[in-house]
N, C-alpha and C positions, 0 to 999 in steps of 0.2 A: 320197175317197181315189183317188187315180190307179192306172190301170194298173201294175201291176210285170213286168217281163221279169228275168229271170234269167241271164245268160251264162255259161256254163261251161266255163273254156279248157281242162282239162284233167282229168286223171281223180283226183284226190286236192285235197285242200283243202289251201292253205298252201305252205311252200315248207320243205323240209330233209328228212326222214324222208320216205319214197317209201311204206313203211309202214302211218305213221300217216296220213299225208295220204291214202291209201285209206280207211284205217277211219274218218278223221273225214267224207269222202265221202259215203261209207253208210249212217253215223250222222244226217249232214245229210240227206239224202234219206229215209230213213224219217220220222226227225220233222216233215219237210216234209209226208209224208201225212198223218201223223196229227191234224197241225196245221190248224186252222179257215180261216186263213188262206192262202190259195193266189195266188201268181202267175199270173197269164194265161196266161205260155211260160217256157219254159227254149228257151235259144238254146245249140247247142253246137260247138263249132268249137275246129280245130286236136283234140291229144291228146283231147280230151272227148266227142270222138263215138263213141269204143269204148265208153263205157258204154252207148253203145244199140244195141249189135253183141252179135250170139251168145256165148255165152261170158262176158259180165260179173257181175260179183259183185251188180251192182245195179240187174237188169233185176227182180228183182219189185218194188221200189221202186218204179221207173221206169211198168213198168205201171198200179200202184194209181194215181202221179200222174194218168194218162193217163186213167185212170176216172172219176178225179174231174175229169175238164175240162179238166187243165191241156195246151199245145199242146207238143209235144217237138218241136223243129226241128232236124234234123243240116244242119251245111254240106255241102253238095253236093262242092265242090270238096275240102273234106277227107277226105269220104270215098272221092273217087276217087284221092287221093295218097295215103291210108293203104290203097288196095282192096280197101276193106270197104265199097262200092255194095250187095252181094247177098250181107253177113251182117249189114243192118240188122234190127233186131230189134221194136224199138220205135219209133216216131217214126215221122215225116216227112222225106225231104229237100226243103233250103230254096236258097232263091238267096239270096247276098248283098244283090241290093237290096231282098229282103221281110227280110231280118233287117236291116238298115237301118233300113228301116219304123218296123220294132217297137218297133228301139232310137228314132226321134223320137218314136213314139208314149207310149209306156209310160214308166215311170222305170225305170232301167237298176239292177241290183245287179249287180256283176260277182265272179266266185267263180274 
């Protein structure tokens, strides 16, 4: 079975309720730890890199992934137009052309 990369454009799942598309979020990312199965990376860019910033609802989440192996990649470029550089919390900042990379490398899910 191939690599999986995970891309995550934004801070909720889905699209209409700003709400639920959080809580479904969170809900995804916890069961993603608890889950046997693990992706290589989560790629996150645009709105989706505050969840690895101070302050998110789903930095313990994010951590446990992070224990277990998986790579947490923030866009670099995102976070300096949201100016959240130096409230990354979790993760790595990434360059576009290694999340390029990832995405030839890996199979892509995009969330």
């Amino acid at each position: 079975m191939s690599p999986k990369t995970f891309l995550i454009q934004s801070e909720g799942l889905g699209r209409g309720d700003e709400q639920l598309g959080s809580l479904l979020m969170a809900n995804f990312l916890r069961l993603l730890g608890e889950s046997q199965d693990k992706p290589g990376s989560l790629i996150f860019w645009n709105a989706g890199v505050r969840l690895l910033c101070q302050n998110s609802q789903v930095l313990e989440h994010l951590k446990r992934l992070e224990e277990q192996g998986v790579e947490l990649l923030a866009c670099t470029t995102c976070l300096e137009y949201f100016d959240l550089t130096d409230k990354l919390a979790v993760g790595k900042p990434t360059t576009m052309a290694k999340s390029i990379q990832s995405m030839m490398d890996d199979d892509v899910v995009s969330l």
